[in-house]
N, C-alpha and C positions, 0 to 999 in steps of 0.2 A: 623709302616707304616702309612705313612698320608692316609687320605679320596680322595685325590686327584692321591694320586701313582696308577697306574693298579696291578692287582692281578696277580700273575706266572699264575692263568690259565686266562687271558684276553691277555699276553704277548702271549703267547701259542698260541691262536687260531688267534691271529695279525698275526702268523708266519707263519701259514698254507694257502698254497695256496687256491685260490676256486676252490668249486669241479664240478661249471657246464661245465667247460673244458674238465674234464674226459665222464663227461655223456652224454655232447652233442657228442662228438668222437664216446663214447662207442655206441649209439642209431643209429647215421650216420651208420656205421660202421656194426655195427649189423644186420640192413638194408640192407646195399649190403651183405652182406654174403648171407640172407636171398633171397634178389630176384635173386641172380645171380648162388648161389647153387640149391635151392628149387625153384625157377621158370624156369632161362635158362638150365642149365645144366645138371638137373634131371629129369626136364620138371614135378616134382609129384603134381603142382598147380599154378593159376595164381592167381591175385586180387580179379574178380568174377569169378573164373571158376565153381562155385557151385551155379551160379543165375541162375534161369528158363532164358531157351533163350538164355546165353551165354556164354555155352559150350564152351569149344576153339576147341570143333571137328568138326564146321564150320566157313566157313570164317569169317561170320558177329562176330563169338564169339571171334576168335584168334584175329578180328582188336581193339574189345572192350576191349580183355585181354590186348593185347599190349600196347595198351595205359593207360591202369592203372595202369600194370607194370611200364612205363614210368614215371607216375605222382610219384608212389612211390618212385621209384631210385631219381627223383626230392627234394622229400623231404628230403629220407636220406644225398644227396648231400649237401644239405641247411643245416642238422644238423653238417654234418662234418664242412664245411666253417664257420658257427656259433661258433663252439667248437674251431675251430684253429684263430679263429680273436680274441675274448676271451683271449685263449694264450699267442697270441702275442700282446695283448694290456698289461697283467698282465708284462709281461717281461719287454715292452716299461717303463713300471712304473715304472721299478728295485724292481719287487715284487721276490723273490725265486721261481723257478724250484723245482716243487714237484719230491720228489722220486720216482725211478720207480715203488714201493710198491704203493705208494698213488696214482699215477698216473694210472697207468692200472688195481688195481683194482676198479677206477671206470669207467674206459673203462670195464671192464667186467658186472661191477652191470648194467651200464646203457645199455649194450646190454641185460642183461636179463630180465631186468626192461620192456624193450621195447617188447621185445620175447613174457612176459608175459601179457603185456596190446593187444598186436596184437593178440599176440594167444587166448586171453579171448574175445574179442570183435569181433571179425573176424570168428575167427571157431566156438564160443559157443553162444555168443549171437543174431549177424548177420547172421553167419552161409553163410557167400558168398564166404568161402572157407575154408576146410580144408587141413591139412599138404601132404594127400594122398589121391587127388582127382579123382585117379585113382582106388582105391579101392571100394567094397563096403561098408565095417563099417571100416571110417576113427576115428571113438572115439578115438583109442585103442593108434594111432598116434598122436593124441591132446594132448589127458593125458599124453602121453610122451614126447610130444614134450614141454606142461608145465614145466614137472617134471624136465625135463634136464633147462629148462629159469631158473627155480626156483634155482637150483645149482647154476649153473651160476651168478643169481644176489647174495647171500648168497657166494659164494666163491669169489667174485667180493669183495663184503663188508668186508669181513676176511681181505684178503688183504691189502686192503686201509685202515682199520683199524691198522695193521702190520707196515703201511708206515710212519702214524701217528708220530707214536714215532720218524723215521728216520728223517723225516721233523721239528719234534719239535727241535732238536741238531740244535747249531752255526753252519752257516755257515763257509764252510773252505776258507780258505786265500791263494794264489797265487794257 
């Protein structure tokens, strides 16, 4: 092998799609599950529903909730359109379509990735909302609402680890 030839594993990792596609999806994605499960439809938290003063059991707190709800879905919005432009830029290049091993588990890492940076900063450190903000000792819902992100990004990464190999294989012809 010349000094100049690439090595089977630099071939390799040429071939592999990138992975901020998946995680920005994954994070997007994660996000709306997150505010439209656990905030609209569960109603068990908003943004700051756990800040002195803006309760969402008055007006002034449901309009402050609201709208940080809103900024949130904003962001997650922006992480999906981020991840799908990505995408569709790598295609545009005649880059390979990751598998769907590789693909969605890091749509899942990066949902629990995200689960877990939210739920660290927000319920434990900031403390401007917990998972069950309707309760009195929300701990109990954090620690598990961790525990399950934590799977999540770890089964996420199995996965797309799994896909790896599938991605590494020739593409197929007609």
């Amino acid at each position: 092998m010349s000094a100049s030839a690439p090595s089977a594993t630099s071939q390799t990792q040429q071939s592999l799609p990138g992975k901020a596609t998946g995680v920005l999806l994954g994070i997007g994605l994660g996000g709306f599950v997150d505010g439209i499960v656990l905030h609209q439809i569960l109603q068990w938290h908003h943004m700051v529903s756990h800040v002195d003063g803006l309760t969402p059991d008055t007006v002034r707190g449901l309009q402050v909730n609201t709208f940080a709800d809103g900024l949130f879905h904003l962001l997650a919005w922006a992480c999906v359109i981020a991840g799908s432009t990505l995408g569709v830029a790598a295609w545009q290049r005649g880059e390979r379509a990751p598998s769907w091993r590789y693909h969605f588990g890091l749509v899942l890492a990066g949902w629990g990735i995200f689960n877990l940076v939210e739920g660290f900063v927000n319920h434990h450190l900031l403390g401007i909302h917990h998972v069950r903000d309707d309760l009195g000792a929300p701990l109990t819902w954090d620690l598990g609402f961790l525990a399950v992100s934590a799977a999540l990004a770890l089964g996420g990464l199995f996965l797309h680890r799994s896909g790896i190999a599938l991605n590494s294989r020739p593409a197929r012809v007609g």
